[in-house]
C-alpha positions as CSV (number, residue, x, y, z in Angstrom):
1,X,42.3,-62.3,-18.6
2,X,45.3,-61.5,-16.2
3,X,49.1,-61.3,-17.1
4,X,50.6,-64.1,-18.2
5,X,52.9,-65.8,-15.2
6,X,55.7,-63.8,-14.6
7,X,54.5,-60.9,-16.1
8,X,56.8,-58.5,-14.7
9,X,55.1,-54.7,-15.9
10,X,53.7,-53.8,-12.4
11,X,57.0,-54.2,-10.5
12,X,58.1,-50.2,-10.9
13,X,54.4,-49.4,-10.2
14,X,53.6,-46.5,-7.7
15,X,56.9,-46.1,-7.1
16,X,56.7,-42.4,-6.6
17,X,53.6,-43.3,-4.0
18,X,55.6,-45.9,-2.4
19,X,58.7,-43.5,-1.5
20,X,55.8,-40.9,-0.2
21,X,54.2,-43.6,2.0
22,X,57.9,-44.9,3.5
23,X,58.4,-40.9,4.2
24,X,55.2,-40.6,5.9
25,X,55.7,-43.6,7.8
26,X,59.7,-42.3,9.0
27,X,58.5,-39.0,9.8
28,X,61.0,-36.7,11.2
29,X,63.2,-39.5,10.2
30,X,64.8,-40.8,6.9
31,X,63.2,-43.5,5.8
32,X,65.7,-46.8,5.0
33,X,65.8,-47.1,1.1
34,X,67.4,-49.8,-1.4
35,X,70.2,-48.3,-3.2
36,X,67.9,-48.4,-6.3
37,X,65.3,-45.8,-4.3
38,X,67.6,-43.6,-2.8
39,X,67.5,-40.9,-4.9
40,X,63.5,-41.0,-5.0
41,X,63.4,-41.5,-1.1
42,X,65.0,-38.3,-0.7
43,X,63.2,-36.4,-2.9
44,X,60.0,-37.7,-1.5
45,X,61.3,-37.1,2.5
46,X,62.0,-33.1,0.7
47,X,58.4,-33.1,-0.1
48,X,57.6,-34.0,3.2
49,X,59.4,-31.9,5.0
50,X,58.3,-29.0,3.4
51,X,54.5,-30.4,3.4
52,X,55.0,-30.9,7.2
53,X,57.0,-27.2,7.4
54,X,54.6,-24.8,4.6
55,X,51.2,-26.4,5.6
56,X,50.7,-25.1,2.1
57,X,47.1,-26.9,0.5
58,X,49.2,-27.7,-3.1
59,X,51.2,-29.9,-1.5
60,X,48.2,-31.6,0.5
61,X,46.4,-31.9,-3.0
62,X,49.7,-33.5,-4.1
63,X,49.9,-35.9,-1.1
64,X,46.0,-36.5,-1.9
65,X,46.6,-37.3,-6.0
66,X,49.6,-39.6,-5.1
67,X,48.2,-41.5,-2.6
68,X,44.2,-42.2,-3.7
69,X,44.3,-41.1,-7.2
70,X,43.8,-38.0,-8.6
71,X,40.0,-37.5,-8.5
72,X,37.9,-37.3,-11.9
73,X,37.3,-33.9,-13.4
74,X,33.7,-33.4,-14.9
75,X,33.5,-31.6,-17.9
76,X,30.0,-29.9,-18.4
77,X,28.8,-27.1,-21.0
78,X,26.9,-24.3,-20.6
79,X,23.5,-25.3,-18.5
80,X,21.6,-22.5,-21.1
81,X,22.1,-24.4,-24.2
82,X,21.2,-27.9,-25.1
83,X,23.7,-30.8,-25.2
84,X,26.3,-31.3,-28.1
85,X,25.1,-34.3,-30.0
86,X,27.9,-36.0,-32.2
87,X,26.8,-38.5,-34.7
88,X,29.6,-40.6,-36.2
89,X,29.3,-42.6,-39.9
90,X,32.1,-44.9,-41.0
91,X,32.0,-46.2,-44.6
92,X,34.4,-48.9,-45.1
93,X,35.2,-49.2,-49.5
94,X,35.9,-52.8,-50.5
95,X,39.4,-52.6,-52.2
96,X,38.0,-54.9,-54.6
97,X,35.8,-52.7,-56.3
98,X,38.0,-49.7,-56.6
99,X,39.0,-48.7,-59.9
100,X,42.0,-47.6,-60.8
């Protein structure tokens, strides 16, 4: 089932990937931003410039996690020993029964 109509949650979405993309887009210039972006349009035309100036990899990862999603991390044990097995049990006491 989808939001209900006018479901309004999504609208401040990706906003930080959103001022990236307009910066990209303006590169070397400013990009034009509502008065309710400005002050995350210039912070994301500072991260620009210095991705375009350091050519350092952390802020290419950065660029990468903001715009397609940070990627999964695996989490694996040690290939020697065999897996962790967890085995769950719920009881569930009828409140009817209880003494008290």
């Amino acid at each position: 089932m989808g939001a209900p109509v006018g479901n309004q949650n999504a609208v401040k979405g990706r906003r930080w990937s959103k001022s990236i993309e307009r910066a990209l887009e303006a590169w070397p210039n400013r990009a034009i931003s509502l008065e309710s972006n400005k002050g995350l349009d210039e912070a994301a035309y500072q991260f620009v410039s210095r991705l375009m100036a350091e050519n350092d990899i952390s802020f290419f990862r950065e660029l990468g996690d903001r715009m397609d999603g940070k990627p999964a991390q695996s989490i694996g044990g040690d290939p020697d020993l065999p897996p962790v097995a967890l085995n769950l049990a719920v009881n569930y006491a009828d409140p009817a029964s209880s003494q008290g």
